[in-house]
C-alpha positions as CSV (number, residue, x, y, z in Angstrom):
1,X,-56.0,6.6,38.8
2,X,-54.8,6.4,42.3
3,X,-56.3,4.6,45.0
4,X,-55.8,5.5,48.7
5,X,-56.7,2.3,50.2
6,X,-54.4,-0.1,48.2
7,X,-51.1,-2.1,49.8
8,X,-48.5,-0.4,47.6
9,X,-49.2,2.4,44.5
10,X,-47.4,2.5,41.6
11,X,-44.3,5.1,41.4
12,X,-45.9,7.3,39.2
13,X,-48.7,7.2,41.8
14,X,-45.8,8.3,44.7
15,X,-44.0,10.8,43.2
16,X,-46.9,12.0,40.8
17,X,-46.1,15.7,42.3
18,X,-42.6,15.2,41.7
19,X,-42.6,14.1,38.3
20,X,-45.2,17.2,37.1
21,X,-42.7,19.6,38.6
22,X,-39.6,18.0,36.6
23,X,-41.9,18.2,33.7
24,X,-42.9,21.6,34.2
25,X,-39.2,22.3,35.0
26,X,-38.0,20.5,31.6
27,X,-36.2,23.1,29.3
28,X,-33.6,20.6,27.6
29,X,-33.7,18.4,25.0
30,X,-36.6,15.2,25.3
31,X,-36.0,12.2,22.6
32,X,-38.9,10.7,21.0
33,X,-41.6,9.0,22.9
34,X,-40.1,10.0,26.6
35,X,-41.8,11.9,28.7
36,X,-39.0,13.8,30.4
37,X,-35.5,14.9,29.2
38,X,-32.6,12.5,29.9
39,X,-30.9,14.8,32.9
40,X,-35.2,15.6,34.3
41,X,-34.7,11.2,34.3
42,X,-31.6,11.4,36.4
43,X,-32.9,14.6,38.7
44,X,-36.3,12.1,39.6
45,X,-34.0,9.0,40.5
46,X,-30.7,11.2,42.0
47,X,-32.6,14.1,43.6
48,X,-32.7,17.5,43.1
49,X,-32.8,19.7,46.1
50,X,-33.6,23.0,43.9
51,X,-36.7,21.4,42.6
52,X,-37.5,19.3,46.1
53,X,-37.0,16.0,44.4
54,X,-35.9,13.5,46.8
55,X,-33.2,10.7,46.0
56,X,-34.8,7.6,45.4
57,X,-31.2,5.8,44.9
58,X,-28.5,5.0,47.3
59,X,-26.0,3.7,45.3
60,X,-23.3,4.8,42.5
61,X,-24.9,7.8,40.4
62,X,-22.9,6.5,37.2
63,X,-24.8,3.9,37.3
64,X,-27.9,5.9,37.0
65,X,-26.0,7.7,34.0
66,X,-24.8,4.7,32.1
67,X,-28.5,3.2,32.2
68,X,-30.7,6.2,31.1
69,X,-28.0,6.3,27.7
70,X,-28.3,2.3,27.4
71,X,-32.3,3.2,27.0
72,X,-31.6,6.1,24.5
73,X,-29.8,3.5,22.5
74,X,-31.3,0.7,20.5
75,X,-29.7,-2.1,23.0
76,X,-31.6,-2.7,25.7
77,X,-31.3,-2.6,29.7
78,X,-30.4,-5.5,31.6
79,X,-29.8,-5.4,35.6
80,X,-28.2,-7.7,37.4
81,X,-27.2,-8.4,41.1
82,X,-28.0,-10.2,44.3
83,X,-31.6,-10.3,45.5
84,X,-32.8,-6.9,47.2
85,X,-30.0,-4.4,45.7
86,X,-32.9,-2.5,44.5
87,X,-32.5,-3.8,40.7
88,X,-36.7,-3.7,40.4
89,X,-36.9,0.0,42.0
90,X,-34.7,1.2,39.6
91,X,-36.3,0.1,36.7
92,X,-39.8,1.1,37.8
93,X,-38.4,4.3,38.3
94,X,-36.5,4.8,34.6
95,X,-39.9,3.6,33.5
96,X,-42.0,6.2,35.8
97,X,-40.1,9.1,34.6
98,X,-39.7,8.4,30.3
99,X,-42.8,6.7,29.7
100,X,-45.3,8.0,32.6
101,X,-46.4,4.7,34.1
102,X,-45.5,1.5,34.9
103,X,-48.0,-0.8,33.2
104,X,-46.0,-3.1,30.6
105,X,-44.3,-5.8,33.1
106,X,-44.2,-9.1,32.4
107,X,-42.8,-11.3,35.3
108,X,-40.4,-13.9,34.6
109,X,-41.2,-17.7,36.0
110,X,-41.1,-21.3,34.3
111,X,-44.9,-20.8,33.1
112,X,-43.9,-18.2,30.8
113,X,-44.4,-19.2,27.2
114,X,-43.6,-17.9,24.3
115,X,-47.2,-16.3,23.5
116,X,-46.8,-13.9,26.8
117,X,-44.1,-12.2,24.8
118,X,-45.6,-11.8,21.3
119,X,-49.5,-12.1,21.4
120,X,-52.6,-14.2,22.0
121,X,-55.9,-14.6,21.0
122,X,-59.4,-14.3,22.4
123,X,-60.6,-18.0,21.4
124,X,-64.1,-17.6,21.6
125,X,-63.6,-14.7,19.3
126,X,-61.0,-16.8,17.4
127,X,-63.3,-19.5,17.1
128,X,-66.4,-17.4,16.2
129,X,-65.3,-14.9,13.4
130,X,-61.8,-16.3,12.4
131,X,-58.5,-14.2,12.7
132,X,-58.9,-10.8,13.3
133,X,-57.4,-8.1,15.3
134,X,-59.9,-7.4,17.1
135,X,-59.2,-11.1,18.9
136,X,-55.7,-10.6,19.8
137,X,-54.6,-10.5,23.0
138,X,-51.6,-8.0,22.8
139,X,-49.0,-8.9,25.5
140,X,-47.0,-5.8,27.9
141,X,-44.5,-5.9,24.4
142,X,-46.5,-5.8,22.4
143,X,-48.5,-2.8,23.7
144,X,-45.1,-1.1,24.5
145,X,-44.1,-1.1,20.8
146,X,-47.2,0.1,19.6
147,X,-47.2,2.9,21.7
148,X,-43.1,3.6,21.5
149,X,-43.0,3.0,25.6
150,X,-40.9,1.2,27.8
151,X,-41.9,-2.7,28.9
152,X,-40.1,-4.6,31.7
153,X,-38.9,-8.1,31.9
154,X,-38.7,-9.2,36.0
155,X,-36.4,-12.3,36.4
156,X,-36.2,-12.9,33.2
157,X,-33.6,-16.0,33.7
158,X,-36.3,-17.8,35.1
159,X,-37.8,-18.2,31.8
160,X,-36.9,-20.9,29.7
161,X,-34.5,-20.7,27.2
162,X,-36.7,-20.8,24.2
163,X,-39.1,-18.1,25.5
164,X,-36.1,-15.7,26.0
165,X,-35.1,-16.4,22.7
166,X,-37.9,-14.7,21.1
167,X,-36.8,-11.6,22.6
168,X,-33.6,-11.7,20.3
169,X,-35.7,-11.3,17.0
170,X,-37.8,-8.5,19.0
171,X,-35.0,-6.6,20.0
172,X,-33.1,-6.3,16.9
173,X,-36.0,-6.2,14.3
174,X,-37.5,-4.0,16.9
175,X,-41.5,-5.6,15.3
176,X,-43.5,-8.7,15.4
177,X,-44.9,-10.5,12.9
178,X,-48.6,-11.4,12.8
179,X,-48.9,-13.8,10.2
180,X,-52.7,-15.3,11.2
181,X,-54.2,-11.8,9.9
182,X,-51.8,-11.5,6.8
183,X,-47.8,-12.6,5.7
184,X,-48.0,-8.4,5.3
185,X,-49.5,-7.4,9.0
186,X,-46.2,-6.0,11.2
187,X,-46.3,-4.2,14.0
188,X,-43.5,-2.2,14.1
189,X,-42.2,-0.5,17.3
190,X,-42.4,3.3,17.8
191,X,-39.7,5.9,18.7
192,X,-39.0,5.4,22.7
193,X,-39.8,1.4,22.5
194,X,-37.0,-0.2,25.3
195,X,-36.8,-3.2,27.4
196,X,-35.8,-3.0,30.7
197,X,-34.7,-6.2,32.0
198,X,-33.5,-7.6,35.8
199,X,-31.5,-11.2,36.4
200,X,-30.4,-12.4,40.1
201,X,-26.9,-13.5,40.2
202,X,-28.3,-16.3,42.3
203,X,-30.5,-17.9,39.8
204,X,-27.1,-18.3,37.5
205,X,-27.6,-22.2,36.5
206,X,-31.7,-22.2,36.0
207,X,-31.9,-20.4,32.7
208,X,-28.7,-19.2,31.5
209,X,-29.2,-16.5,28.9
210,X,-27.6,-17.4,25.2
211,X,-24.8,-14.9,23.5
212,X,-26.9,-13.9,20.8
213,X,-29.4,-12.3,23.6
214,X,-27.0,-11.0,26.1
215,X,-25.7,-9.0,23.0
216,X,-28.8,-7.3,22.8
217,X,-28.4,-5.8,26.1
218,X,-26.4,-3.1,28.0
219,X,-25.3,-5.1,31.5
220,X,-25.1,-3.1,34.7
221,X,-24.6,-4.6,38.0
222,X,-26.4,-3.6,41.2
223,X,-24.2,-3.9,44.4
224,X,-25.2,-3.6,48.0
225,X,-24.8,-0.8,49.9
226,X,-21.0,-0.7,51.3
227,X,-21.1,2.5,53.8
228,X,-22.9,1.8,56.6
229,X,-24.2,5.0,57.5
230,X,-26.0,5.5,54.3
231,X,-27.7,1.8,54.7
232,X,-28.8,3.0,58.0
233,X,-30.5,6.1,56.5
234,X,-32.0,4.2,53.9
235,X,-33.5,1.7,56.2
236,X,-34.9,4.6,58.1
237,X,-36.4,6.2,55.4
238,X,-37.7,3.5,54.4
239,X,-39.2,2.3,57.5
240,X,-41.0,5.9,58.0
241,X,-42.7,5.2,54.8
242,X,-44.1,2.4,55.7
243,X,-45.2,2.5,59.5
244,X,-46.6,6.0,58.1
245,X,-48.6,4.3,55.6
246,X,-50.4,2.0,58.0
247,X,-50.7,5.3,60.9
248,X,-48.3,3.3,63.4
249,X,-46.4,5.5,65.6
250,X,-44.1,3.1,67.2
251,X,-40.8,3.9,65.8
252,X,-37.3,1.9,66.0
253,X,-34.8,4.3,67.5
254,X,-31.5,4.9,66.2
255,X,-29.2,2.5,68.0
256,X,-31.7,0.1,67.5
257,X,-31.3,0.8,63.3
258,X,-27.5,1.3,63.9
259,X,-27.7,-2.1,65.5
260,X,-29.7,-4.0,62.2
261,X,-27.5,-2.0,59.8
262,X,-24.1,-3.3,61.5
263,X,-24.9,-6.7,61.8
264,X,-26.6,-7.3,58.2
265,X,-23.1,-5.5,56.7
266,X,-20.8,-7.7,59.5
267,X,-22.6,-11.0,58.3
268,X,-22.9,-10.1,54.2
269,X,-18.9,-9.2,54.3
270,X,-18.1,-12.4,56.5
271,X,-16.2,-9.9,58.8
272,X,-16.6,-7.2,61.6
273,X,-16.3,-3.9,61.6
274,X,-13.0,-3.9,63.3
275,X,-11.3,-6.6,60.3
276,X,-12.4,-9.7,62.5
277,X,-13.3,-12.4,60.0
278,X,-16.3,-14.8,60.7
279,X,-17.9,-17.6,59.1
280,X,-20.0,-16.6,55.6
281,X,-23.4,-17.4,55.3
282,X,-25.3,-18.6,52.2
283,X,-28.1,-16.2,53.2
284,X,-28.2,-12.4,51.1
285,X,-28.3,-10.2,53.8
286,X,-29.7,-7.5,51.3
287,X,-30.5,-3.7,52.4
288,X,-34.3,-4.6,51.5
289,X,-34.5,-7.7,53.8
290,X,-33.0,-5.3,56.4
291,X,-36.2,-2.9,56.0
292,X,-38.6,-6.0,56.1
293,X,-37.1,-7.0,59.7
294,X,-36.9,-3.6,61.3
295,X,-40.8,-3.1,59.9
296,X,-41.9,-6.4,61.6
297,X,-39.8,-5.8,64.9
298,X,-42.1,-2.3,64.9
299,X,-45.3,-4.3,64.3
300,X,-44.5,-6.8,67.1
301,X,-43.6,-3.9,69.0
302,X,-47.0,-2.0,68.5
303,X,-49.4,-5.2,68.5
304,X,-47.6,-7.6,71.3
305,X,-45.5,-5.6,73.2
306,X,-45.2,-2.0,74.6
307,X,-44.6,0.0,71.7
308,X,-41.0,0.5,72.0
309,X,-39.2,-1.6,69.4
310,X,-35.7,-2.9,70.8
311,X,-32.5,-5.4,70.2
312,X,-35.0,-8.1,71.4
313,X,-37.2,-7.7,68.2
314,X,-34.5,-7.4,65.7
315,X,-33.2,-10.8,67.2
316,X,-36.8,-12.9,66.5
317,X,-37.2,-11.3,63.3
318,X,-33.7,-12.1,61.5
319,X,-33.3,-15.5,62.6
320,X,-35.6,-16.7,59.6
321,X,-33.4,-14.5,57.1
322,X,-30.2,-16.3,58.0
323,X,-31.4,-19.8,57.8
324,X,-33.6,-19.1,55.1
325,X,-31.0,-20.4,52.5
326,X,-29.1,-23.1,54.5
327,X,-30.1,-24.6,58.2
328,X,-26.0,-25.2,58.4
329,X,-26.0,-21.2,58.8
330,X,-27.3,-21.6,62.0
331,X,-24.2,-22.3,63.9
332,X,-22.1,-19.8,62.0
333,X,-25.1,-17.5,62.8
334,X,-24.5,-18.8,66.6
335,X,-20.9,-18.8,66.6
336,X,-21.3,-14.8,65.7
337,X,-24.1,-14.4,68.7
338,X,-21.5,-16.4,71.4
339,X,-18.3,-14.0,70.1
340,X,-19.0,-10.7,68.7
341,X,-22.6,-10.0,70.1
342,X,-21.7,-11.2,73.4
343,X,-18.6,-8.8,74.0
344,X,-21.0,-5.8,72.6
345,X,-24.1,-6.7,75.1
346,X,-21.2,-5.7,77.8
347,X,-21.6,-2.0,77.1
348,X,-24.7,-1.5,75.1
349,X,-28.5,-2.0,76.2
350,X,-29.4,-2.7,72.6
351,X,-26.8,-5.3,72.0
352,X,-27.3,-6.8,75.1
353,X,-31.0,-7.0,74.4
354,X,-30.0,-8.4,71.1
355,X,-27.9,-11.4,72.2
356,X,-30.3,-12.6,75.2
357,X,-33.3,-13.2,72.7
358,X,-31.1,-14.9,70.1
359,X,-29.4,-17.0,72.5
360,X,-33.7,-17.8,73.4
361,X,-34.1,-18.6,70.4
362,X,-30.8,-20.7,69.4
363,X,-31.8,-23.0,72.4
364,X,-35.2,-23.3,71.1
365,X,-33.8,-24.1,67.5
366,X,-31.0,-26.7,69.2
C-alpha cells in the first residue's frame, strides 16, 4: 500500500502506473511465477517510448539482457562493481517487474547468521507447544521459495563465510529442510524462485566467496558511467526527483551540473578531459555520490543562502567525498584545485566559484 508521506517508496510503489501498462501491454510469452514477460522486464528497466516507460538505466543494455536470462535459468544473479554503479537499483528493479514487489531482501553485514537464511522460531511458542509450524519464523528465502518469487541478497560478501555457505545447498537443491517438525517436512521452491545477489569490488578481502557458491551464480559487472553527457543527464534527473519530492524549487543550473559531472569523471579516471594525467584517489567518485552532492549544494542553497545553487556549493559539499577513504587524498585533491581548476576559474564564473571556496576550505583543512 503506498504511503505519501514516507522518505523513499518502493519501486513498485514509483512506477506502479508504469508497470500496469506493461502488464496490460504484455502479449508474449510469461515463464512461471513472473509477473511480466521477459522483453515487458527489459521495456520497464530500458524504456519504452511507445508505451511512456521511462529508462531507469544508464548503462550497457546487454547487460540488462544477460541478467533477465541468468534469472530465467536455475543459476542465480550476482552483481558486482564499485560502490554507487547502481548494482542495488537494478536489482530492485528486475525484482519490481517479475515478481511485483520488493519485499524479500535480506541485507548482508557480519551479524548475519545462518538462521536469517533458512528459518527461525517463535520461542515462546517454541517453548510453549513444542515444534510446530505455526512457530517458525520464515526468513525473505524462505518466503520467496514458497511463493516461487524472487529474494535479494545486499552485500552479501559481508557475510561470513559459513552463512554464505548455506546458500550453496539452497541454490542447487532449490528447498530447505525442516527437520524440528519431521525428517519428511521440505519446503520446496516454486516455479520463478531466484536470488538476486550484489558484492562491492571494494569489500574483496572481508568475506571472499568459495568456488562452490560463485558457481551457483551468473556474474555481471556494473561499471560507472564513461560518457559524460549522459552522467550529467542522469544526475539531473535524478536531482529533479528529489528536490521535487521535498517541493524545493531551487534548482542547480546546467553549468553548474556540467561542472560536478566533469570533475567526478576527471578525478575517478586520474586524468582530464583533455589526456592530462593527475594523481588517483582512493575515493569512488560514483554517479550516485555525485547526485548526493549536487542535492545537498541545492539544500544549502535554499536554507542558507539565496536560492541559487553555484560552483561555491559543489566545492563544500565534495570535499568530504574525496577524503572520505584516505586523508592523503587531500593534497592530490589540492594539487588538482591549484592546476586544472585554477586555469578553468579564468574563463568560467562557475569554475571560478568552484576553486575560491575549495581553496577556503583547503586552508581551513591545512
Amino acid at each position: 500500500m503506498s504511503d505519501q508521506s514516507v522518505i523513499r517508496k518502493s519501486a513498485e510503489e514509483v512506477y506502479h502506473y508504469e508497470l500496469e501498462a506493461l502488464r496490460v501491454a504484455d502479449k508474449y510469452l510469461t515463464p512461471p511465477g513472473w509477473k511480466l514477460s521477459p522483453k515487458m522486464v527489459r521495456q520497464f528497466i530500458l524504456g519504452d517510448k511507445k508505451l511512456k516507460i521511462i529508462p531507469k538505466f544508464v548503462g550497457d543494455p546487454a547487460l540488462v539482457d544477460r541478467a533477465i536470462v541468468s534469472l530465467l535459468g536455475r543459476q542465480g544473479l550476482m552483481l558486482v562493481g564499485e560502490p554507487g554503479t547502481a548494482k542495488s537499483m537494478i536489482s530492485e528493479l528486475l525484482t519490481a517487474a517479475i515478481t511485483g514487489h520488493t519485499n524479500w531482501v535480506i541485507q548482508g553485514s557480519a551479524g548475519i547468521i545462518e538462521d536469517h537464511l533458512r528459518y527461525g522460531w517463535n520461542y515462546a511458542m517454541l517453548l510453549n507447544s513444542g515444534p510446530m509450524e505455526e512457530a517458525m519464523v520464515p526468513t525473505p528465502i524462505l518466503n520467496a521459495m514458497r511463493k516461487g518469487e524472487i529474494v535479494r541478497i545486499e552485500e552479501i560478501t559481508r557475510c561470513a563465510a559459513e552463512v554464505q555457505d548455506v546458500l550453496i545447498s539452497i541454490m542447487s537443491e532449490k528447498q530447505i529442510a525442516v527437520p524440528e517438525l519431521g525428517e519428511n517436512v521440505v519446503y520446496r521452491a516454486k516455479p520463478g524462485f531466484n536470488i538476486i545477489a550484489t558484492a562491492n569490488l571494494r569489500d574483496r578481502g572481508v568475506h571472499e566467496m568459495s568456488s562452490a557458491l560463485k558457481r551457483r551464480f551468473n556474474f555481471e559487472t556494473v561499471h560507472p558511467i564513461a560518457d559524460l553527457e549522459t552522467e550529467k543527464a542522469l544526475i539531473s534527473s535524478q536531482l529533479e526527483s528529489r528536490l521535487s519530492d521535498q517541493d524545493i524549487e531551487t534548482r542547480a543550473p546546467d553549468k553548474v551540473i556540467s561542472l560536478l559531472a566533469e570533475v567526478f569523471q576527471e578525478l575517478r579516471n586520474s586524468r582530464t578531459k583533455d589526456g592530462t594525467p593527475i594523481a588517483s584517489l582512493n575515493a569512488v567518485m560514483s554517479t550516485a555520490e555525485a547526485v548526493n552532492i549536487a542535492h545537498a549544494a541545492c539544500l544549502e542553497a535554499h536554507y542558507f543562502s539565496d536560492g541559487k545553487a553555484d560552483g561555491s556549493q559543489i566545492a563544500k559539499q565534495i570535499f568530504g567525498v574525496v577524503i572520505k577513504d584516505n586523508p592523503d587524498d587531500k593534497e592530490h585533491f589540492r594539487n588538482y584545485i591549484d592546476h586544472i581548476v585554477r586555469e578553468r576559474g579564468q574563463s568560467s564564473q562557475e569554475w571560478q566559484q568552484f576553486y575560491k571556496a575549495a581553496r577556503e576550505i583547503l586552508r581551513g583543512a591545512s
